[in-house]
C-alpha positions in Angstrom: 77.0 54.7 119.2 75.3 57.4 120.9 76.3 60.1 118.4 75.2 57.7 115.2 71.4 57.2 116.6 70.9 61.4 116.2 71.9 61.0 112.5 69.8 58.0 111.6 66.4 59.3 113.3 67.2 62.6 111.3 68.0 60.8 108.5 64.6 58.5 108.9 62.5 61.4 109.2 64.1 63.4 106.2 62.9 60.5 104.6 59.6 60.6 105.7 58.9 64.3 105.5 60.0 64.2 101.6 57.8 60.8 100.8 54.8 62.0 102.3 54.5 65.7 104.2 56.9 67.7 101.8 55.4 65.6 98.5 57.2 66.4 95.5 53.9 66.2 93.2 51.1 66.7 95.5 52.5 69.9 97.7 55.4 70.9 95.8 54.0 70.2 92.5 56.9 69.6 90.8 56.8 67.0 88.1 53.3 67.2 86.9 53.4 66.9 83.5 54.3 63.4 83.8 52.6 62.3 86.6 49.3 63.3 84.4 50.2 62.3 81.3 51.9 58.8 82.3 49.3 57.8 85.5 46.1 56.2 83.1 47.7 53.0 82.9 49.6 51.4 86.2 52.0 49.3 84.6 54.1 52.5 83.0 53.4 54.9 85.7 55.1 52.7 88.6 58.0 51.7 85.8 57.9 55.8 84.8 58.4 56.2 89.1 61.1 53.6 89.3 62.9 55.5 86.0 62.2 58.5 88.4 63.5 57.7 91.3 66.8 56.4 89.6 67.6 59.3 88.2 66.5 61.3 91.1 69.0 59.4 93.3 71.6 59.2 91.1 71.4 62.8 90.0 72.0 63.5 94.0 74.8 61.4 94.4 76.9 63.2 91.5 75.6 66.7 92.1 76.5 67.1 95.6 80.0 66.0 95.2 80.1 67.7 92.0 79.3 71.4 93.8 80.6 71.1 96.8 84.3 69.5 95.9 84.7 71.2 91.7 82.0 74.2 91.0 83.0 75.7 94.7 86.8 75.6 94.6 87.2 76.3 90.9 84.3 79.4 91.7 81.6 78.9 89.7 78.9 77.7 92.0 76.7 79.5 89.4 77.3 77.0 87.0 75.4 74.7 88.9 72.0 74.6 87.1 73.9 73.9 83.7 76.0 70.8 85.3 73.0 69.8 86.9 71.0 69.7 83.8 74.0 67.9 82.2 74.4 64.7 84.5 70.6 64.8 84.7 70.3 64.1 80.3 73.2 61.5 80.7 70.8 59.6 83.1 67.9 59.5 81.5 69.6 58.2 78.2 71.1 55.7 80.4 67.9 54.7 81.6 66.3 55.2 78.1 69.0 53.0 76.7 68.3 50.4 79.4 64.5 50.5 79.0 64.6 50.6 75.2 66.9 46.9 74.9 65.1 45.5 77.7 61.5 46.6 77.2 60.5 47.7 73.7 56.9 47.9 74.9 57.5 50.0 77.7 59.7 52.0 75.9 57.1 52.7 73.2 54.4 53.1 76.1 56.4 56.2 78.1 56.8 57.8 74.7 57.6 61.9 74.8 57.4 61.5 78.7 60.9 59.6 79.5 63.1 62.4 77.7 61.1 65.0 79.3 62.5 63.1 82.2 65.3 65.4 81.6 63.6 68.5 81.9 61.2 66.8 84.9 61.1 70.2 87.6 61.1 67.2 90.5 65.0 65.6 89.5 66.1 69.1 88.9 64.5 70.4 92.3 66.3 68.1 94.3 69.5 68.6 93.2 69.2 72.2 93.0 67.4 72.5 96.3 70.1 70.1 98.0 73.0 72.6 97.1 70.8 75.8 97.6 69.9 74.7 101.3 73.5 73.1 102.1 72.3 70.2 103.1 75.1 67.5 104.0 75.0 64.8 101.7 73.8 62.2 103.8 70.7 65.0 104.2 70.9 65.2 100.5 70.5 61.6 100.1 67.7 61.3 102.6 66.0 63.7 100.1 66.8 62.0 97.1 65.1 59.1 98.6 62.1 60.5 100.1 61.5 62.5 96.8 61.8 59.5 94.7 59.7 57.4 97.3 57.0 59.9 97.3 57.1 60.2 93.8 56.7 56.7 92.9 53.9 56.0 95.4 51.7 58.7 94.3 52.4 58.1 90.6 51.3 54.7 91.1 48.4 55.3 93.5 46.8 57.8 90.9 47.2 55.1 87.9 45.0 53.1 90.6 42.3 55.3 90.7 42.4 56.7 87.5 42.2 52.9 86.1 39.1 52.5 88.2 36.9 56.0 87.3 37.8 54.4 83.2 35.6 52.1 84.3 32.6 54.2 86.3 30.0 56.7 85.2 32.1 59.9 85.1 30.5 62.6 83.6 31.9 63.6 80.3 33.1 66.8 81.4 35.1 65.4 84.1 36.2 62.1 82.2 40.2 61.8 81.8 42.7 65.0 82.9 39.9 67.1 84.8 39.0 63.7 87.6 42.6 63.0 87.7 43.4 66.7 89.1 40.4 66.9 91.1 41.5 63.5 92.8 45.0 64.7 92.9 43.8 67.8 94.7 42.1 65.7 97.4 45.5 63.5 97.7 46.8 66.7 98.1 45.2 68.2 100.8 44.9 64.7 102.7 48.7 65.1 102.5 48.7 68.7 104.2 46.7 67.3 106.9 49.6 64.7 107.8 52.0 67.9 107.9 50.0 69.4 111.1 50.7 66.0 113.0 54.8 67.0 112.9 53.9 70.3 114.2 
């Protein structure tokens, strides 16, 4: 019992650290493209998180198995990028399949942004980043879970916002894109200041 509690308090706080200190958008800036383009309306920017944070986790649990127990015995660990990219695409046509029978309206609403899904830096970052750092996979998958987490919550907090400043006096040089980075940049360094409290 005594050897399980270590694990799950690191495991918590991997979490934790990749939700909110370690922020995929907001300090890592991966993934921006979509989180700007998909967080004006709040509706598709938590289902673009969920669609996210699916293929984030998902992309996780294949890779590291993939790596560690095929691409490193057969050795071509280098391959890893291409395999990566590979099980990433069969996810997001999953989830584009899915979405599409399910939700025509959404479908139409995420436009150019769910295939770009594929080429989303954050998904790719994980997986990459798991292998790169040899994290175990129960590490792996506390990262996959923190990224997604953090992800979804600030995706949907910004199509908050940004749905409120539609409706105030913003001056017309700041309406749309420039607001949402400056309030992103705030988010941002509110986010570094929760970093100092681990340290």
């Amino acid at each position: 019992m005594n050897a399980t509690v270590p694990f799950i308090v690191t495991f918590l706080l991997a979490i934790v650290n990749a939700t909110l200190m370690d922020n995929v958008v907001l300090i890592r800036f991966y993934g921006i493209c979509s989180f700007v383009g998909v967080s004006n309306k709040v509706k598709p920017a938590f289902s673009m998180g969920v669609a996210v944070a699916f293929v984030t986790i998902f992309a996780s649990l294949v890779c590291w198995p993939l790596y560690n127990f095929v691409l490193v015995p057969a050795g071509i660990p280098f391959m890893d990028t291409v395999v990566y990219i590979l099980v990433i695409a069969s996810l997001v046509q999953l989830v584009g399949l899915v979405i599409k029978k399910y939700s025509p309206a959404l479908y139409k609403a995420f436009g150019i942004y769910l295939p770009l899904i594929t080429t989303n830096c954050a998904v790719l970052g994980v997986a990459q980043g798991n292998t790169d750092s040899g994290l175990s996979f129960g590490l792996s998958m506390a990262q996959a879970i923190g990224t997604s987490a953090g992800f979804l919550i600030i995706i949907f907090l910004m199509a908050c916002i940004r749905s409120r400043l539609d409706a105030m006096n913003v001056p017309k040089a700041f309406k749309g894109i420039p607001i949402a980075l400056i309030v992103a940049g705030i988010m941002s360094i509110a986010l570094i200041g929760l970093g100092g409290i681990g340290s």
